[in-house]
C-alpha angles and dihedrals in degrees: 000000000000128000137185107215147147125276118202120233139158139067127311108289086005102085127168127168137226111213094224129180102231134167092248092232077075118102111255097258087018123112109331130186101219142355119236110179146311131269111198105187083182094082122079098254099026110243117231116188118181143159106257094191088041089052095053093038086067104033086056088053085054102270111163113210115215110248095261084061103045092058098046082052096050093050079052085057089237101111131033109258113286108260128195117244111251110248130239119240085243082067098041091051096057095051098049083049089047095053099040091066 
């Protein structure tokens, strides 16, 4: 499966990120099939540069973005809003139990 999903560079406590395309059996800064953009965290605001056609490119062969990405990719206007996943009573359950304890 393919994902769309941050790697880490830079120096110690000076960190910036590549927004790769990578299998997701692949290491986190590990072998990527393209590169898309960048995201820097340091700026005040962080910058975040991507390729908008790339992007979509990607998404439409069945790419998933993490969760970090995708909503970088929705306040871009390239992806609907990330939504959580409804849960299922079985999970519910466990964590009233869990917390009733």
């Amino acid at each position: 499966m393919l994902k769309i999903r941050l790697a880490r560079h830079g120096r110690s406590g000076r960190p910036y990120y590549r927004v790769v395309v990578q299998d997701s059996r692949v290491q986190r800064d590990g072998r990527f099939i393209e590169n898309l953009g960048q995201y820097d965290p340091i700026p005040d605001p962080p910058v975040f540069n991507v390729k908008h056609d790339r992007v979509a490119h990607w998404l439409s062969k069945g790419a998933q973005p993490t969760e970090t990405v995708h909503r970088f990719l929705s306040k871009e206007g390239l992806i609907a809003p990330w939504q959580e996943k409804p849960r299922s009573k079985r999970a519910d359950a466990k964590r009233a139990a869990a917390n009733s304890e």
